[in-house]
C-alpha positions, 0 to 999 in steps of 0.5 A: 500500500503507497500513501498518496495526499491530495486535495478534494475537488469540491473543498479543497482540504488535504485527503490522505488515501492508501493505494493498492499497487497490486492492480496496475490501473484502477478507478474508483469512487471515494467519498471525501472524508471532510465533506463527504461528496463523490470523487473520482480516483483514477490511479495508475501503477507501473512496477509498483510506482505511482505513475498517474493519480487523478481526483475528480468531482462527479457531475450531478 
């Protein structure tokens, strides 16, 4: 697991999150822990390094 840190879309506090390496490409959605809205995550892994990582607001 790589402990990523980024902030929400919709507040804008930092969100500190563990990723999953073991899968090489993932998207997923996680509630924010401060606000509580959806977000979007987008991770990519090559040989367990985070090479890409997106957060995003979903539209409603």
């Amino acid at each position: 697991m790589n402990e990523h840190v980024f902030q929400c879309p919709y507040c804008w506090e930092e969100i500190s999150m563990l990723l999953d390496a073991s899968v090489n490409s993932q998207t997923y959605i996680e509630d924010c822990e401060v606000c509580c809205n959806p977000i979007e995550i987008f991770v990519r892994f090559e040989e367990n390094e985070l090479i890409e990582f997106s957060a995003n607001s979903i539209e409603q």
